[in-house]
N, C-alpha and C positions, 0 to 999 in steps of 0.2 A: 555948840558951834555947828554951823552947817556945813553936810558934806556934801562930795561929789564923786562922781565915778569917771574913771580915766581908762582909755583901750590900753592894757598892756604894752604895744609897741609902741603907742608914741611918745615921743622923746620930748618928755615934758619933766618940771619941778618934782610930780606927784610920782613917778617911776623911777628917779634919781635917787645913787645911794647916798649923796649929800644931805635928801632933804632930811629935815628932823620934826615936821609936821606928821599929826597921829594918822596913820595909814593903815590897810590890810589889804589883801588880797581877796577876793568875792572870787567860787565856785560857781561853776554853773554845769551839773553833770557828772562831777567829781574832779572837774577840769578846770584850770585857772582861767578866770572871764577876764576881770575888771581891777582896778584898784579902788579904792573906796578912799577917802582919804578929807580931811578938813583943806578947807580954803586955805589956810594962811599957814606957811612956815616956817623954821630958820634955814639958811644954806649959812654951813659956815664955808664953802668951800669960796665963795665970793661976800661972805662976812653982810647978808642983808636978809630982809623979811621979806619972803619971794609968793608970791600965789600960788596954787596947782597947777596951773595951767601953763609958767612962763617955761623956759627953755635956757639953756645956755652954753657955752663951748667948755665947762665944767664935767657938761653933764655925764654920769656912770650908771648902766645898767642898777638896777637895785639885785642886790642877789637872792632876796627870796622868788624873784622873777622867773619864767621861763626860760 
């Protein structure tokens, strides 16, 4: 599946602790960069199949996060 990379701070599906799409964390420095993560998810927290990219009034910091 294809991935993508997401800035840390914004408040999207791929940084959310809802999502249950396959994600990591990307270094750059020894420092947290990016999130890496597939296109397609689940959120159960609104019970659908969300993309990376979408957003919502759900949304939770992911805790492996900064």
């Amino acid at each position: 599946m294809a991935k993508q990379r997401v800035n840390l701070t914004d408040k999207k599906c791929a940084t959310c602790r809802w999502w249950q799409g396959d994600r990591e964390v990307i270094f750059w420095s020894r420092k947290p960069f990016k999130v890496e993560c597939d296109v397609q998810g689940m959120c159960p927290s609104c019970k659908q199949n969300k993309t990376y990219s979408f957003s919502c009034r759900n949304w939770v910091p992911w805790e492996k996060l900064p």
